[in-house]
N, C-alpha and C positions, 0 to 999 in steps of 0.2 A: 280090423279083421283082414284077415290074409285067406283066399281059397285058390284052389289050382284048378284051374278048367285046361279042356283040349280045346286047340282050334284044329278042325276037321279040313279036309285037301281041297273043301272050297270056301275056306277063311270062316269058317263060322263058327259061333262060341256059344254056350249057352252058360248064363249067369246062375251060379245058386242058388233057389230061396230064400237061403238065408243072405245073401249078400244082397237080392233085389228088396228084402224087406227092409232093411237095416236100412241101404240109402233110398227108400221108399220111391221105387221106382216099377212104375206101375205095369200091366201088360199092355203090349203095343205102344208103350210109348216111344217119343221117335226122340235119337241120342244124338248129341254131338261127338264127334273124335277130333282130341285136341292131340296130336301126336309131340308130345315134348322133346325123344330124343329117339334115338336106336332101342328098340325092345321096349319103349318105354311109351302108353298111353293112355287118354285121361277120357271118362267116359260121363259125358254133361248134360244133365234135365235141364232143357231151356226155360222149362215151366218154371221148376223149382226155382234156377237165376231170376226171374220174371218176381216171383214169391219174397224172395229177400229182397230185391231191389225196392218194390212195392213198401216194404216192411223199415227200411231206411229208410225210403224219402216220408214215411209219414209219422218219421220222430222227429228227422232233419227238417220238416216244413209244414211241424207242426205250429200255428200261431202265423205260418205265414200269409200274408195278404196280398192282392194284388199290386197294389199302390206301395207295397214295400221293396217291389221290383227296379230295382236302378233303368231299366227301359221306359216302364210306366214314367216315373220322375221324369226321365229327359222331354217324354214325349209331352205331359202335362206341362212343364217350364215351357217349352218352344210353344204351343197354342199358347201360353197366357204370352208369351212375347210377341206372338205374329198377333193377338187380341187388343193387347194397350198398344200396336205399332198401327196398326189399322186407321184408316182416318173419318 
């Protein structure tokens, strides 16, 4: 979706409806500005990132367990090695 807004002489924009509904973006939510070039900027729901990320780690860590942790393993090996070294 493409819309033309004005920015007004004290930098202010107001979003369409139709453009706040579509990337469902809610009132008073607070945006990020990712400026990528000249004329050119990117307007970010940290929520929404929060939502997806949330949404991938719990396909990608789904089934996963503590003890399948490469830290956990190291840590568990070194107690049973500091255990049989013990006197």
């Amino acid at each position: 979706m493409v819309e033309t807004v004005t920015v007004d002489d004290k930098g202010r924009l107001v979003l369409p409806k139709k453009v706040r509904e579509e990337a469902r973006i809610k009132a008073n939510a607070v945006l990020l500005v990712d400026v990528k070039e000249e004329g050119h900027v990117e307007l970010i729901d940290p929520e929404a990132l929060m939502r997806k990320a949330r949404e991938i780690a719990k396909v990608k860590l789904q089934g996963w367990t503590e003890e399948d942790h490469e830290a956990t393993r190291l840590i568990t090996e070194e107690a049973t090695r500091r255990k049989d070294a013990a006197p």
